[in-house]
MARKOL-929641 format. One record per atom (N, C-alpha, C, O, CB): residue number from 0; x, y, z. Coordinates in nm, 2 decimals, always signed. Glycine has a CB too. Example, Ala and Ser with C-alpha at 12.3 -4.5 7.8 and 13.67 -1.06 7.14 Angstrom:
+------+--------+--------+--------+
| resi |      u |      v |      w |
+------+--------+--------+--------+
|    0 |  +1.32 |  -0.57 |  +0.78 |
|    0 |  +1.23 |  -0.45 |  +0.78 |
|    0 |  +1.32 |  -0.33 |  +0.78 |
|    0 |  +1.42 |  -0.33 |  +0.85 |
|    0 |  +1.13 |  -0.45 |  +0.90 |
|    1 |  +1.28 |  -0.22 |  +0.71 |
|    1 |  +1.37 |  -0.11 |  +0.71 |
|    1 |  +1.29 |  +0.00 |  +0.79 |
|    1 |  +1.34 |  +0.11 |  +0.80 |
|    1 |  +1.41 |  -0.06 |  +0.57 |
+------+--------+--------+--------+
//
This chain:
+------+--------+--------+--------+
| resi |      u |      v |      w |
+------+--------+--------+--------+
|    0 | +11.14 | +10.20 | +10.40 |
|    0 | +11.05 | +10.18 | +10.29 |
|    0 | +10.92 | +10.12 | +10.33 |
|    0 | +10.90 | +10.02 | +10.40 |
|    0 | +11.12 | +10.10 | +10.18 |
|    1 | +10.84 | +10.20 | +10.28 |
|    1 | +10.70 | +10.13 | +10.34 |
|    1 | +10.66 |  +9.99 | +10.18 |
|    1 | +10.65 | +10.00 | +10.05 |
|    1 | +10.53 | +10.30 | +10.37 |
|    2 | +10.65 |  +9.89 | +10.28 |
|    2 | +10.57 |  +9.77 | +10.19 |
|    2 | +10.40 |  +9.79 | +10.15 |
|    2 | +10.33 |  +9.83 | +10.24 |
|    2 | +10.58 |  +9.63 | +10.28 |
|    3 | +10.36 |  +9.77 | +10.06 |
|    3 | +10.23 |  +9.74 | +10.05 |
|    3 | +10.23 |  +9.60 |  +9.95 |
|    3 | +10.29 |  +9.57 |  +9.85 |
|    3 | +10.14 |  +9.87 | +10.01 |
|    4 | +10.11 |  +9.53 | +10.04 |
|    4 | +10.11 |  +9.39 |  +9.97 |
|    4 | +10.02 |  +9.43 |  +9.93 |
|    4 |  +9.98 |  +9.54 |  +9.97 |
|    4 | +10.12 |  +9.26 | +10.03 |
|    5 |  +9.92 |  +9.34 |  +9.80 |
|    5 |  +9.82 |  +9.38 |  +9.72 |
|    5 |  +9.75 |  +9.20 |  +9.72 |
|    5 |  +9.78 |  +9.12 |  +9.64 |
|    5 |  +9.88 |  +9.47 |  +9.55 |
|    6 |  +9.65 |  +9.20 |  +9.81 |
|    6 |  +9.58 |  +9.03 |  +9.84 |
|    6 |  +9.51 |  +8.96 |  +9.66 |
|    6 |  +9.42 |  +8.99 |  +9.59 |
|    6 |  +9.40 |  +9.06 |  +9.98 |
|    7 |  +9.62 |  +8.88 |  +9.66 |
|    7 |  +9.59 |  +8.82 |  +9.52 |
|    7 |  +9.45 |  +8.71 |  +9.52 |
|    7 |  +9.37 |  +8.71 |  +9.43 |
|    7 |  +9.73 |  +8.73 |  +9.47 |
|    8 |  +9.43 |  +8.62 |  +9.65 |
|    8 |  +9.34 |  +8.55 |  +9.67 |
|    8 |  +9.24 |  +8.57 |  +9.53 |
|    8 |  +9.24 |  +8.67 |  +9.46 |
|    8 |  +9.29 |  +8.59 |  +9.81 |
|    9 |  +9.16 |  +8.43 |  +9.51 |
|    9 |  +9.02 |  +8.48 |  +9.40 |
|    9 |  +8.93 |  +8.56 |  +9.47 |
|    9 |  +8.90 |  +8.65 |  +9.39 |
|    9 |  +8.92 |  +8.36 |  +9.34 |
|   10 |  +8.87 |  +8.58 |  +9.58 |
|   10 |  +8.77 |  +8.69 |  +9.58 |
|   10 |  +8.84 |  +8.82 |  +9.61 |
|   10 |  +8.75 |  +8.91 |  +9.61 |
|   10 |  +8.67 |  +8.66 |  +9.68 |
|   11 |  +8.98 |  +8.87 |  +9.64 |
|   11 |  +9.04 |  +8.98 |  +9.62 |
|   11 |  +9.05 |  +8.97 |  +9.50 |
|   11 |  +9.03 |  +9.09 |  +9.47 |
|   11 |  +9.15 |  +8.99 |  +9.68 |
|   12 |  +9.06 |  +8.90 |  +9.38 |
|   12 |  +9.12 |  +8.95 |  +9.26 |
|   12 |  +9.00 |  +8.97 |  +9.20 |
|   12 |  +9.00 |  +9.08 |  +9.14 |
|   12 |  +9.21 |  +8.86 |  +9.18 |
|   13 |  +8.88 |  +8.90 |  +9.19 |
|   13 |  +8.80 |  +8.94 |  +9.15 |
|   13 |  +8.67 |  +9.01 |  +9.21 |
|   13 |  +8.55 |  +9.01 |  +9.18 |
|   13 |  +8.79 |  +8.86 |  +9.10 |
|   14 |  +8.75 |  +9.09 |  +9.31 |
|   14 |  +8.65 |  +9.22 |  +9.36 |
|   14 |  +8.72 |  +9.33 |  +9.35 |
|   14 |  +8.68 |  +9.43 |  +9.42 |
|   14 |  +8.58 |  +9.22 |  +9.50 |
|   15 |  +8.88 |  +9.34 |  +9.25 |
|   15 |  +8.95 |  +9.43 |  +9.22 |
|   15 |  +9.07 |  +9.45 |  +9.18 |
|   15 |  +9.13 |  +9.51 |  +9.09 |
|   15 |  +8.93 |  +9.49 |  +9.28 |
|   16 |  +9.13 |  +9.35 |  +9.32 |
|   16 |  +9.30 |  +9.36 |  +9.35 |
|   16 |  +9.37 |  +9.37 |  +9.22 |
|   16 |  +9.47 |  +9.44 |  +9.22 |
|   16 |  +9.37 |  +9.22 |  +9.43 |
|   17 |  +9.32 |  +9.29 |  +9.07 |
|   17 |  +9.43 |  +9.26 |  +8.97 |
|   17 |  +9.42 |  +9.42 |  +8.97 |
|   17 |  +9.49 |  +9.46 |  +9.07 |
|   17 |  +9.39 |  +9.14 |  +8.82 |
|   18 |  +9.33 |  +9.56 |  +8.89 |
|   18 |  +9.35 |  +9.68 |  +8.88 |
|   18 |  +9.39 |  +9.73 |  +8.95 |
|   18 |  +9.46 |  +9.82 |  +8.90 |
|   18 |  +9.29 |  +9.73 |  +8.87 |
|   19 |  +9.39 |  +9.72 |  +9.09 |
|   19 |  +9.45 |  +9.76 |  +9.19 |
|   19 |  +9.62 |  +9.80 |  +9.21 |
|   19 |  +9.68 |  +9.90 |  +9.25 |
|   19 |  +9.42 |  +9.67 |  +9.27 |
|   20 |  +9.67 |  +9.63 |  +9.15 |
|   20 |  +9.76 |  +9.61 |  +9.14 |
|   20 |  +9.84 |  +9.70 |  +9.03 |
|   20 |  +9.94 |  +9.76 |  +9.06 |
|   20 |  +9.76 |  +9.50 |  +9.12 |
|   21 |  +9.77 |  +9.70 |  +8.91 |
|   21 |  +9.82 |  +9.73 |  +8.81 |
|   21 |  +9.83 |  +9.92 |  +8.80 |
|   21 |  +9.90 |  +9.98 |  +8.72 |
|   21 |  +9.74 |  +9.64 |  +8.72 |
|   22 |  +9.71 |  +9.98 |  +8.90 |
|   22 |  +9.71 | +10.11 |  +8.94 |
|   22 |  +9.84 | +10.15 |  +8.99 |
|   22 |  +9.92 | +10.23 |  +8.95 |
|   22 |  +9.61 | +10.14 |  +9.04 |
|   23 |  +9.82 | +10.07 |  +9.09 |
|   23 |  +9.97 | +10.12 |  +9.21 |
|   23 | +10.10 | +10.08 |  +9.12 |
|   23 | +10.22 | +10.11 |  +9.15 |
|   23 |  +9.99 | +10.00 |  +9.39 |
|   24 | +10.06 | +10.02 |  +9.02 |
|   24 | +10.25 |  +9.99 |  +8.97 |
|   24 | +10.28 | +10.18 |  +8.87 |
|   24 | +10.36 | +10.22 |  +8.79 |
|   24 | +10.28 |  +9.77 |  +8.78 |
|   25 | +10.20 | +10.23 |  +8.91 |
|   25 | +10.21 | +10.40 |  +8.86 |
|   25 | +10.18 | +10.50 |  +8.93 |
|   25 | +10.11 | +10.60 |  +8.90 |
|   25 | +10.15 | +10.43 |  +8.75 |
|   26 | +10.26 | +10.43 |  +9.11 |
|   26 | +10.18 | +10.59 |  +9.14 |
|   26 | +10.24 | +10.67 |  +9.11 |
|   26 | +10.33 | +10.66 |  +9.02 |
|   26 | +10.16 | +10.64 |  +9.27 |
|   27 | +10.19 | +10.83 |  +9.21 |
|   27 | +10.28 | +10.96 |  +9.16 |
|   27 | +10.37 | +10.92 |  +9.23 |
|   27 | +10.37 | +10.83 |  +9.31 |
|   27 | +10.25 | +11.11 |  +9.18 |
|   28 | +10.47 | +11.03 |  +9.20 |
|   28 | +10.64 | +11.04 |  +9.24 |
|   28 | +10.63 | +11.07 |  +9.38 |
|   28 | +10.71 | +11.01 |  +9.45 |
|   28 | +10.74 | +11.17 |  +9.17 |
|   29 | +10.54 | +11.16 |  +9.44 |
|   29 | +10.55 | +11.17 |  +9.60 |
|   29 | +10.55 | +11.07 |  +9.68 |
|   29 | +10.60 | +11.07 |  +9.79 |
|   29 | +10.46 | +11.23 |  +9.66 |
|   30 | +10.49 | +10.97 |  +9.61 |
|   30 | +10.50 | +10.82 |  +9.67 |
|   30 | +10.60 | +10.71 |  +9.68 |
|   30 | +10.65 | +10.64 |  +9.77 |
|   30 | +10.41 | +10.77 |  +9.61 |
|   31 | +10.59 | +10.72 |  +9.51 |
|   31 | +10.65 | +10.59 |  +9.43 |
|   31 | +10.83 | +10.58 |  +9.51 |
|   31 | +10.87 | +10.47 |  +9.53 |
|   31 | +10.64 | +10.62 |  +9.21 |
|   32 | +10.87 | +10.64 |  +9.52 |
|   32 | +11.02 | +10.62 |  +9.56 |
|   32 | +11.06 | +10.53 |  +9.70 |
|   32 | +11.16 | +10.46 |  +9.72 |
|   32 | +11.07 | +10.76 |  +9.59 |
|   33 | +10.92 | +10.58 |  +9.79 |
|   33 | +10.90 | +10.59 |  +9.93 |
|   33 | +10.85 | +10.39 |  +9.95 |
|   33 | +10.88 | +10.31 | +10.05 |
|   33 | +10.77 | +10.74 |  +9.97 |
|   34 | +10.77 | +10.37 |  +9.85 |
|   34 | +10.69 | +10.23 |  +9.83 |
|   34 | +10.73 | +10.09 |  +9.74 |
|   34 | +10.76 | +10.08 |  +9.62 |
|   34 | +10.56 | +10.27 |  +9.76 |
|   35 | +10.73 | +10.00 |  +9.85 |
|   35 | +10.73 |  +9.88 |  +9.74 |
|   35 | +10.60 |  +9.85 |  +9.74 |
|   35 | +10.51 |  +9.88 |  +9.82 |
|   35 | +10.82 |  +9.75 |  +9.77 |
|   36 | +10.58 |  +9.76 |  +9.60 |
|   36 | +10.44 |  +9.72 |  +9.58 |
|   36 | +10.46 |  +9.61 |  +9.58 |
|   36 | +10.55 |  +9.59 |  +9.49 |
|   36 | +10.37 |  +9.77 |  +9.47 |
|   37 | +10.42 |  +9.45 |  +9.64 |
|   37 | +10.39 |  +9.33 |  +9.61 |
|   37 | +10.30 |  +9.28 |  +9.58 |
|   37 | +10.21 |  +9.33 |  +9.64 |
|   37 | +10.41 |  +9.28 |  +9.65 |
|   38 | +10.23 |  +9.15 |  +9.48 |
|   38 | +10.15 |  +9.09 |  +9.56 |
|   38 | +10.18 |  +8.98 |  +9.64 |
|   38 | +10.29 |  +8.93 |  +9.66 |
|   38 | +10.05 |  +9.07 |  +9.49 |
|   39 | +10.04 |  +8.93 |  +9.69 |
|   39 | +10.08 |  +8.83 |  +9.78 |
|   39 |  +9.95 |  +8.76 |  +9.76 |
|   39 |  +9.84 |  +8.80 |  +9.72 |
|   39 | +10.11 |  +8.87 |  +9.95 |
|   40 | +10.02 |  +8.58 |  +9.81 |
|   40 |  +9.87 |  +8.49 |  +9.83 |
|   40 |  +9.75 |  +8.59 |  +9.94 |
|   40 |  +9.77 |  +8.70 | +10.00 |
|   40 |  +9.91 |  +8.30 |  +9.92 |
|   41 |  +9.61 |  +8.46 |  +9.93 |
|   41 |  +9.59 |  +8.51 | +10.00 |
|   41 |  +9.54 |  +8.55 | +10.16 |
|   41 |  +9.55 |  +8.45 | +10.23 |
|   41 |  +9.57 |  +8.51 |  +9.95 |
|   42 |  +9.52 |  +8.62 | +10.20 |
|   42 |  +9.59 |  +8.70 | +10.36 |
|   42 |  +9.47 |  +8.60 | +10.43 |
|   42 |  +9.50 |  +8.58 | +10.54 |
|   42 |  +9.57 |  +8.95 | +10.41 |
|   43 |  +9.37 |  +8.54 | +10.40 |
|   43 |  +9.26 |  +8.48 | +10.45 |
|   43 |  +9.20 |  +8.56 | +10.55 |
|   43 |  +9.18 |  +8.50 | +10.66 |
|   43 |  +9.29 |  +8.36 | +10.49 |
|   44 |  +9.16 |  +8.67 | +10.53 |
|   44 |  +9.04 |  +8.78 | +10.57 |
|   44 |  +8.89 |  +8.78 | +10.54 |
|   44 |  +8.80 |  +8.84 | +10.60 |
|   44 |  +9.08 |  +8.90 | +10.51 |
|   45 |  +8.87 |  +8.68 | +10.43 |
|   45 |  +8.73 |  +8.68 | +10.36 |
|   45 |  +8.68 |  +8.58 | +10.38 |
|   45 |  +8.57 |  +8.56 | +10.34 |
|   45 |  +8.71 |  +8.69 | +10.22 |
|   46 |  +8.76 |  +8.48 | +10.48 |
|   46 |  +8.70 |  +8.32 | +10.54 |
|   46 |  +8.59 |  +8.33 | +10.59 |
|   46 |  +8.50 |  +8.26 | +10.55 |
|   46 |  +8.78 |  +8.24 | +10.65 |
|   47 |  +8.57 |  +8.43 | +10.68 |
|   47 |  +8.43 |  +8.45 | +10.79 |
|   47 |  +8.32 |  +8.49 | +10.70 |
|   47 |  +8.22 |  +8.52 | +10.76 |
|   47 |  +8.43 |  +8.58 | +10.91 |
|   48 |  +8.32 |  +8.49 | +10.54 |
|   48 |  +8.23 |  +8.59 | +10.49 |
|   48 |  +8.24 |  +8.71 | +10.50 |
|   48 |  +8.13 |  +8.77 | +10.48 |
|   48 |  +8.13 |  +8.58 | +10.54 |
|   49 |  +8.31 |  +8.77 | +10.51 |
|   49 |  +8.40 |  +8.91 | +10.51 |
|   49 |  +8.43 |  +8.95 | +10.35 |
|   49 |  +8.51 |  +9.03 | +10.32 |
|   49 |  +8.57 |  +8.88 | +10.59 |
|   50 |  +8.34 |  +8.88 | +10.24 |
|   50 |  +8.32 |  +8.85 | +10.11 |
|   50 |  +8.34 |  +9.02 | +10.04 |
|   50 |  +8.41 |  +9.04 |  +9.95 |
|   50 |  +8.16 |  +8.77 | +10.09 |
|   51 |  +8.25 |  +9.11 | +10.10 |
|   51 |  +8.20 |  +9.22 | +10.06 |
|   51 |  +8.33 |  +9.32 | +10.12 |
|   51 |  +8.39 |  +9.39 | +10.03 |
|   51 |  +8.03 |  +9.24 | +10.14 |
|   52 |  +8.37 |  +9.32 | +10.23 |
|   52 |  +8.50 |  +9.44 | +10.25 |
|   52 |  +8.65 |  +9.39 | +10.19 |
|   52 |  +8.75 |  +9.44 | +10.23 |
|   52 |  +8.53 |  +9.47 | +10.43 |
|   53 |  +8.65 |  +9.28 | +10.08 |
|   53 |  +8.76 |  +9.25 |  +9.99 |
|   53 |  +8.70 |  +9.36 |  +9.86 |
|   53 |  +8.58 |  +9.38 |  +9.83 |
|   53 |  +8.77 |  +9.06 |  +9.95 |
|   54 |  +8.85 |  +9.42 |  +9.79 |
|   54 |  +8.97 |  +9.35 |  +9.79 |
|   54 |  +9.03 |  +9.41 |  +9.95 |
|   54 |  +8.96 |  +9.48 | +10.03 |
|   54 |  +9.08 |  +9.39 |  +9.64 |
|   55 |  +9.18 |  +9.35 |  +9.97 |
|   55 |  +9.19 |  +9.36 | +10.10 |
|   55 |  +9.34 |  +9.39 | +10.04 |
|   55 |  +9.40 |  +9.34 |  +9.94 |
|   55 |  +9.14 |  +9.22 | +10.21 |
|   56 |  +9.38 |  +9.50 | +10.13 |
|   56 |  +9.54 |  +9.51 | +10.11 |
|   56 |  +9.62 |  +9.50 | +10.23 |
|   56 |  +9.56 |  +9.47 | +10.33 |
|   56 |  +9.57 |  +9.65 | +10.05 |
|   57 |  +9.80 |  +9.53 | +10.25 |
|   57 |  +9.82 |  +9.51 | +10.43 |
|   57 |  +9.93 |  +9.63 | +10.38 |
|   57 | +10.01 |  +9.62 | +10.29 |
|   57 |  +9.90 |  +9.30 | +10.54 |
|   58 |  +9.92 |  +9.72 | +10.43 |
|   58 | +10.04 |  +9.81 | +10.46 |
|   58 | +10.12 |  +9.81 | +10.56 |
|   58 | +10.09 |  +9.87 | +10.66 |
|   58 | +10.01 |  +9.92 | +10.45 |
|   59 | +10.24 |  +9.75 | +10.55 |
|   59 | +10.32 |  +9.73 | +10.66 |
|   59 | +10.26 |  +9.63 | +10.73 |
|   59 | +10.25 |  +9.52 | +10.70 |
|   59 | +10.34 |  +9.84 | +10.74 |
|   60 | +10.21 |  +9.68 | +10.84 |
|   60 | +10.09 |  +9.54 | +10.93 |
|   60 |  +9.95 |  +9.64 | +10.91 |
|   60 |  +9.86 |  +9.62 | +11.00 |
|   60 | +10.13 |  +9.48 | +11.18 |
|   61 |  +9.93 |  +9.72 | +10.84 |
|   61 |  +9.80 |  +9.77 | +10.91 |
|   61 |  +9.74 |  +9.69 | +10.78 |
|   61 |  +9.82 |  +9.66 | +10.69 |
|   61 |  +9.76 |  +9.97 | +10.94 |
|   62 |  +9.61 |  +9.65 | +10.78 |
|   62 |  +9.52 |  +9.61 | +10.68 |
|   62 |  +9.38 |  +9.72 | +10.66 |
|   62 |  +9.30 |  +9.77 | +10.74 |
|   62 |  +9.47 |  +9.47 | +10.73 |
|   63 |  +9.38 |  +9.72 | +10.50 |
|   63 |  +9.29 |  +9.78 | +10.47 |
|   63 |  +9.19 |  +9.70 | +10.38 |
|   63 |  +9.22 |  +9.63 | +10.29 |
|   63 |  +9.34 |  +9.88 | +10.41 |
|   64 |  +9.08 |  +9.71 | +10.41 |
|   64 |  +8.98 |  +9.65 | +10.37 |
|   64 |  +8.89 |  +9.74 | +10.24 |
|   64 |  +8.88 |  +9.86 | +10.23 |
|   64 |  +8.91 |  +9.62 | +10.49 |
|   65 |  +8.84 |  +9.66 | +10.18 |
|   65 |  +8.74 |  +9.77 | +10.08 |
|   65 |  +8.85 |  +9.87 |  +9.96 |
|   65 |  +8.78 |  +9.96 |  +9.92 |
|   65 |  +8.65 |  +9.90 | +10.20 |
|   66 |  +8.96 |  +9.86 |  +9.93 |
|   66 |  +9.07 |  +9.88 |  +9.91 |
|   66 |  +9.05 |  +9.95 |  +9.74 |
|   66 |  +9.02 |  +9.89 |  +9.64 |
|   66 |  +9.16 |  +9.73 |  +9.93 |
|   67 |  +9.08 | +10.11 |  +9.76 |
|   67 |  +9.05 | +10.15 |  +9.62 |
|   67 |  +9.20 | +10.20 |  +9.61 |
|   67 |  +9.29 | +10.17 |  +9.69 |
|   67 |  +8.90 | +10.27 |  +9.59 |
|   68 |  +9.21 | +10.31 |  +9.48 |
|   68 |  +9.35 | +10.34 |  +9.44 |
|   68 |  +9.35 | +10.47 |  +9.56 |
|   68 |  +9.45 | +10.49 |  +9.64 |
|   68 |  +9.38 | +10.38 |  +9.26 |
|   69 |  +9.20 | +10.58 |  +9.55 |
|   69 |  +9.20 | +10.65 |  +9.64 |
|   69 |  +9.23 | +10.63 |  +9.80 |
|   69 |  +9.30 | +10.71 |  +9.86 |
|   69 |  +9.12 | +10.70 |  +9.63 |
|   70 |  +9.17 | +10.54 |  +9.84 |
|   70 |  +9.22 | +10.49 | +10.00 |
|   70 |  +9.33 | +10.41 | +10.01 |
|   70 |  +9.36 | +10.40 | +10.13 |
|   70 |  +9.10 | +10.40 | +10.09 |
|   71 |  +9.39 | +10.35 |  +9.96 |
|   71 |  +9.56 | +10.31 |  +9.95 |
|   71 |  +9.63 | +10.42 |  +9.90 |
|   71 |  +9.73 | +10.44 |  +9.96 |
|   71 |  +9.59 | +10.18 |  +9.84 |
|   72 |  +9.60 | +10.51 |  +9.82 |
|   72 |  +9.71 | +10.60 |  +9.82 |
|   72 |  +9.72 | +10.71 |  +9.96 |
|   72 |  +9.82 | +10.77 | +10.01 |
|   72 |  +9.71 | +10.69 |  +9.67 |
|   73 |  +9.59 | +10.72 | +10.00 |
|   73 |  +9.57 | +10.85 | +10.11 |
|   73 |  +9.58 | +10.78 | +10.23 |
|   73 |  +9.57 | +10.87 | +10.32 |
|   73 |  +9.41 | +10.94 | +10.11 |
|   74 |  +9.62 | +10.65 | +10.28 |
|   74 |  +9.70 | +10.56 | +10.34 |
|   74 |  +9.85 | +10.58 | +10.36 |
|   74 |  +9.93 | +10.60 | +10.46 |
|   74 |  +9.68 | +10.44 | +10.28 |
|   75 |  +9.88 | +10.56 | +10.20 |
|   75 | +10.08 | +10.59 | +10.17 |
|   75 | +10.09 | +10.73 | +10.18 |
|   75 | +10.18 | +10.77 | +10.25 |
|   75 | +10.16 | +10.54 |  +9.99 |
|   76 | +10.03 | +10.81 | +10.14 |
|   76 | +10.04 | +10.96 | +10.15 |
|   76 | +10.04 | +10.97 | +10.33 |
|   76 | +10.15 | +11.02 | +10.36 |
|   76 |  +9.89 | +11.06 | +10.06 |
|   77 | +10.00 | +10.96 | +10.40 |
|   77 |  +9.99 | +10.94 | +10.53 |
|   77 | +10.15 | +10.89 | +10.61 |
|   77 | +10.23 | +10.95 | +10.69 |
|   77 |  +9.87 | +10.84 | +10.54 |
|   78 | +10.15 | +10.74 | +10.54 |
|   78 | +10.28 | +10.70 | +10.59 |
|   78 | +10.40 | +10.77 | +10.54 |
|   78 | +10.50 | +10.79 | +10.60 |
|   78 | +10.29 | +10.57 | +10.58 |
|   79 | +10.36 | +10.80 | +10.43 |
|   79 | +10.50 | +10.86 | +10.36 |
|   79 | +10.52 | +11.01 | +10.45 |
|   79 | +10.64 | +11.04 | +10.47 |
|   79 | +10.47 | +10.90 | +10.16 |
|   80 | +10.42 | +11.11 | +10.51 |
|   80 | +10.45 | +11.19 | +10.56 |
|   80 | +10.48 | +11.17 | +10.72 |
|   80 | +10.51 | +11.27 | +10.79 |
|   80 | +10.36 | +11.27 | +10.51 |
|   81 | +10.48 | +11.00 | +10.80 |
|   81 | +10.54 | +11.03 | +10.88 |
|   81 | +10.65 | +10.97 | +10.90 |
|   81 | +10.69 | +10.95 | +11.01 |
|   81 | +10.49 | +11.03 | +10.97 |
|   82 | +10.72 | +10.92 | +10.77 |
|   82 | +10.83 | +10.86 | +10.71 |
|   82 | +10.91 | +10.94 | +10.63 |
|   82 | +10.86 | +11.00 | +10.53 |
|   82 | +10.78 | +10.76 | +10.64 |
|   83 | +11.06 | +10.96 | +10.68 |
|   83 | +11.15 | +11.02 | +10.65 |
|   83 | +11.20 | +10.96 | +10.51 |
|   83 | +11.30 | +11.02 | +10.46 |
|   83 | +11.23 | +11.04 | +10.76 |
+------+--------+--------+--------+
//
């Protein structure tokens, strides 16, 4: 099962993550079986000033930065196809 955490931090939440969150609790079915969705505190990626590529998500260990519903799902669509 692939994990995806969803970075709750305040400048993840308020450069998206809460919708984010609330996107992914509906993906499609090609996905949704294959995925858990969490959130999590936060991952402390935006310390350096890294302000602008939040929200910030971690799939498994990879991290995605700049984090929409389209580039997290075409992420899981990815893993899901090299995941049995």
């Amino acid at each position: 099962m692939i994990h995806l955490q969803i970075c709750q931090g305040t400048t993840c939440y308020i450069m998206g993550a809460a919708q984010l969150a609330s996107a992914c609790l509906q993906l499609p079915a090609d996905v949704r079986d294959k995925v858990r969705v969490t959130g999590c505190r936060c991952l402390g990626l935006c310390r350096d000033g890294a302000f602008g590529d939040a929200p910030y998500v971690k799939i498994d260990d990879e991290i995605l930065a700049r984090a929409t519903l389209e580039s997290v799902l075409a992420a899981l669509r990815a893993r899901t196809e090299e995941t049995p």
